[in-house]
mmCIF file of the C-alpha atoms, coordinates in Angstrom:
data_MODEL
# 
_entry.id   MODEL 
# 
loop_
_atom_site.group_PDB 
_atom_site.id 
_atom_site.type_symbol 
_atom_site.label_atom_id 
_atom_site.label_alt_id 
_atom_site.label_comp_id 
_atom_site.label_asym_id 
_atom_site.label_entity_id 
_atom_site.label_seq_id 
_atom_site.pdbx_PDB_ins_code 
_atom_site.Cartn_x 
_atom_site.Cartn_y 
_atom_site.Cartn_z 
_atom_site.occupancy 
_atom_site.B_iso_or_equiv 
_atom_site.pdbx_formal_charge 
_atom_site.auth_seq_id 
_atom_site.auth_comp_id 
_atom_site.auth_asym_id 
_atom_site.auth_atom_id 
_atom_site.pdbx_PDB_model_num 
ATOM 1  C CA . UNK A 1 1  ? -10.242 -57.578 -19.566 1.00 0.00 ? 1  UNK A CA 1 
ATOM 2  C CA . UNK A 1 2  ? -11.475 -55.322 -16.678 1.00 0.00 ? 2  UNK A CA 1 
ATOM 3  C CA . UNK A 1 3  ? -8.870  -54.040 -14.165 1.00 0.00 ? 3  UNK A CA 1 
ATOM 4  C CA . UNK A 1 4  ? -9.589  -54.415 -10.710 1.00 0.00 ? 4  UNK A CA 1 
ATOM 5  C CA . UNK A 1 5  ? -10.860 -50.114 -10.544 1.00 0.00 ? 5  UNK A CA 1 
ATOM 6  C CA . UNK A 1 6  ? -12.890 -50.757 -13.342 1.00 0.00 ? 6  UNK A CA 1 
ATOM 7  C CA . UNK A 1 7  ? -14.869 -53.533 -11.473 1.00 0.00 ? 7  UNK A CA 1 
ATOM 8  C CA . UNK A 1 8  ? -15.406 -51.416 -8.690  1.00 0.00 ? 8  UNK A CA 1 
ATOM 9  C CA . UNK A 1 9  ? -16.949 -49.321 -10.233 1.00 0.00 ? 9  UNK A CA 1 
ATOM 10 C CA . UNK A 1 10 ? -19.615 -51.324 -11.276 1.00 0.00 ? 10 UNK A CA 1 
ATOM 11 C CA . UNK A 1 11 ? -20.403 -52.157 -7.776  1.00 0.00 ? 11 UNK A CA 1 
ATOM 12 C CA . UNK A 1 12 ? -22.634 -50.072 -5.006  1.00 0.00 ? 12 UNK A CA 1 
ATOM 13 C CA . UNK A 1 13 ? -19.343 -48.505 -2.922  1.00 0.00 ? 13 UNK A CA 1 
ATOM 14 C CA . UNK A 1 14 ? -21.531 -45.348 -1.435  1.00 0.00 ? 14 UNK A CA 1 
ATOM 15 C CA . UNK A 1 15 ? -20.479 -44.955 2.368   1.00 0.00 ? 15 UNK A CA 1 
ATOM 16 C CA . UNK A 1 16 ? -22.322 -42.058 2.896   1.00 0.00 ? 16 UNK A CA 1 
ATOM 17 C CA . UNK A 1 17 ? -25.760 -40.974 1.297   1.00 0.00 ? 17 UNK A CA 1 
ATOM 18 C CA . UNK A 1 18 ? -27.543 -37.747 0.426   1.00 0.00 ? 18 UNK A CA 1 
ATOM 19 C CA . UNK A 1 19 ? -30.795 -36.476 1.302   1.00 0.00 ? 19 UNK A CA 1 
ATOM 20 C CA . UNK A 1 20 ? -32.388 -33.784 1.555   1.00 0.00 ? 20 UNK A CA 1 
ATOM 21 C CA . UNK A 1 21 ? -32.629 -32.342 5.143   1.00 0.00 ? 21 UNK A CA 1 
ATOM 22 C CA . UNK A 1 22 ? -36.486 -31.260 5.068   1.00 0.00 ? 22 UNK A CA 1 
ATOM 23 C CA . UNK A 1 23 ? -37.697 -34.631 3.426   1.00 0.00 ? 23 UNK A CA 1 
ATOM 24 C CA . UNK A 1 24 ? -35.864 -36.410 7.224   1.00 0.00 ? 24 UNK A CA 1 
ATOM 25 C CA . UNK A 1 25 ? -38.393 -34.029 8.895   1.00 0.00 ? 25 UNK A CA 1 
ATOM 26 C CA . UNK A 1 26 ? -40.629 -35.908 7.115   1.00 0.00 ? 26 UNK A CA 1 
ATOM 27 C CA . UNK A 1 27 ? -39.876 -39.150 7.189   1.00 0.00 ? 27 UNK A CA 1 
ATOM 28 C CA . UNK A 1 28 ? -43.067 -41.071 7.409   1.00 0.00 ? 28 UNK A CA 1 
ATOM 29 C CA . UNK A 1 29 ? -42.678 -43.975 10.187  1.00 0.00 ? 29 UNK A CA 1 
ATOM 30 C CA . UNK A 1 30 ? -41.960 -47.383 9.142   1.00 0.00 ? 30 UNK A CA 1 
ATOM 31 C CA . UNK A 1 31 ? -39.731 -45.874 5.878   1.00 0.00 ? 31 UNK A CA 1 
ATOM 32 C CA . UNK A 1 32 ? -35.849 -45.543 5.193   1.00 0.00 ? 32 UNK A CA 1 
ATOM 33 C CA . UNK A 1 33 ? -34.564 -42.171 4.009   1.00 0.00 ? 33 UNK A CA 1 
ATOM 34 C CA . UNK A 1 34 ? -33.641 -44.287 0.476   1.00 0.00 ? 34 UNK A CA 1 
ATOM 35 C CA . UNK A 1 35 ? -37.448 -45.455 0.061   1.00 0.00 ? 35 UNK A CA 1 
ATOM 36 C CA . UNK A 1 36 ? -38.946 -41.973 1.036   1.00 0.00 ? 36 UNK A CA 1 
ATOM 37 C CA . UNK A 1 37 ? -36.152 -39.699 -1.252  1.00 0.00 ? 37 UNK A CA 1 
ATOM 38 C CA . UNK A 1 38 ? -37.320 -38.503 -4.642  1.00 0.00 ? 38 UNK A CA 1 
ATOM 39 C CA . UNK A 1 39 ? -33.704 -37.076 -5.702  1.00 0.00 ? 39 UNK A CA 1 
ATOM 40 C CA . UNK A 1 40 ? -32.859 -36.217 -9.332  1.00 0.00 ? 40 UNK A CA 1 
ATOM 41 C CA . UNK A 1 41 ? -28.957 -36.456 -10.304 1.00 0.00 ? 41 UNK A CA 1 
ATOM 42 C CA . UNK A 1 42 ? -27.268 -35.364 -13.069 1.00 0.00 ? 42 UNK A CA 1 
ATOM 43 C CA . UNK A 1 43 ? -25.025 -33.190 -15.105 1.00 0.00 ? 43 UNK A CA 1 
ATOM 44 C CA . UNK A 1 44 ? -24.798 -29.374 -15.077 1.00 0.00 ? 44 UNK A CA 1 
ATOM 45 C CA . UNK A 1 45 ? -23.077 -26.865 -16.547 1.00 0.00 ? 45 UNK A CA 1 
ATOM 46 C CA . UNK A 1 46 ? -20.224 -26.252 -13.557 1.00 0.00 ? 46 UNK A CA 1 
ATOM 47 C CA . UNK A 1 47 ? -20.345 -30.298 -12.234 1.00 0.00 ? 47 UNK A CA 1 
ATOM 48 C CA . UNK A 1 48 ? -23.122 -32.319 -10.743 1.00 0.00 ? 48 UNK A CA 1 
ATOM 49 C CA . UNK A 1 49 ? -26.371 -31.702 -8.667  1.00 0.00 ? 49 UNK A CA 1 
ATOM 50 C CA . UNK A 1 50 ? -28.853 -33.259 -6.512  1.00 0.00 ? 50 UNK A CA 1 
ATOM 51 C CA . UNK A 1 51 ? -32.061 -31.895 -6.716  1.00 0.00 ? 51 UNK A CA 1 
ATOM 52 C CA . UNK A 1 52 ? -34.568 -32.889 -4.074  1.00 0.00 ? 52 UNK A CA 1 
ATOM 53 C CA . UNK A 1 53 ? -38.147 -33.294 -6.612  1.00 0.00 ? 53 UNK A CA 1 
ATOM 54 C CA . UNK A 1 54 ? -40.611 -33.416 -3.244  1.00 0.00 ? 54 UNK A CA 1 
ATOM 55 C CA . UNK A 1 55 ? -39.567 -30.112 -2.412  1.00 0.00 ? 55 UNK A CA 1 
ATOM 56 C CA . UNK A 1 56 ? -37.989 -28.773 -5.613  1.00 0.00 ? 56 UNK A CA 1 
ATOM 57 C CA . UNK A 1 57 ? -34.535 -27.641 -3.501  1.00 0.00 ? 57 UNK A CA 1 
ATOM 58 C CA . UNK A 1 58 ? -30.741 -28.004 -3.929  1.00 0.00 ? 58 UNK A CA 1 
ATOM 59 C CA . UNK A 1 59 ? -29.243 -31.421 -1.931  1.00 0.00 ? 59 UNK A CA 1 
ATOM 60 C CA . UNK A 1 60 ? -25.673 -30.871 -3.239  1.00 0.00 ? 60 UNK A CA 1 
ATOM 61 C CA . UNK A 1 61 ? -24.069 -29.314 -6.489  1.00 0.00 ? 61 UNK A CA 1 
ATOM 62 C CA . UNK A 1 62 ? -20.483 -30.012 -7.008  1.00 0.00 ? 62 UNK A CA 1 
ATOM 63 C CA . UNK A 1 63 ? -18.609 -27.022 -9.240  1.00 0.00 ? 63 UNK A CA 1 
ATOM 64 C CA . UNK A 1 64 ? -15.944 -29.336 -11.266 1.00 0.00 ? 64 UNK A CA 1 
ATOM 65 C CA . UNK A 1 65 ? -14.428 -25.671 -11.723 1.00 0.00 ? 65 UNK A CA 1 
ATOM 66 C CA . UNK A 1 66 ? -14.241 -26.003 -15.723 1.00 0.00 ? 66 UNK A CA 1 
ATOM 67 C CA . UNK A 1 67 ? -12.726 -29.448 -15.101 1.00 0.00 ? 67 UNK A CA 1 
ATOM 68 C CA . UNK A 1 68 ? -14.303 -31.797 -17.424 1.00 0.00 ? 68 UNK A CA 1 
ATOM 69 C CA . UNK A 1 69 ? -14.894 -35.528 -15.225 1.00 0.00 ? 69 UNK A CA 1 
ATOM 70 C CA . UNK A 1 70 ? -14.497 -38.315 -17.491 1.00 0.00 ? 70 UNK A CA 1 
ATOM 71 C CA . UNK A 1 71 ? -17.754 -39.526 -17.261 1.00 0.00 ? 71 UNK A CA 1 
ATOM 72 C CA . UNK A 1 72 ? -19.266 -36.448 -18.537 1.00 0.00 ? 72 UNK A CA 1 
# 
């Protein structure tokens, strides 16, 4: 049986997005900053990054400062 957390998690809860500030330059007319992003996320060695693929540049990396996340 899921807990109440657990099914939150399985649900959209972002308040705030990402993007990379050069590809909102960009931004063709007529497109959101969701359709027009190209972001890669995933695991690294200290945490987790963003990396903006259009113009192959940091959006955010998060040092977990040698703490392991759960998910990992």
């Amino acid at each position: 049986m899921k807990t109440k957390k657990q099914d939150s998690f399985l649900k959209k809860n972002i308040v705030s997005f990402l993007h990379c500030k050069q590809c909102l330059k960009e931004l063709p007319a007529g497109k959101s900053p969701a359709e027009w992003s190209a972001n890669d996320v995933g695991w690294t060695r200290e945490g987790l990054q963003v990396w903006c693929r259009r113009h192959e540049q940091n959006i955010v990396h998060i040092d977990f400062e040698g703490q392991q996340h759960p998910a990992a």
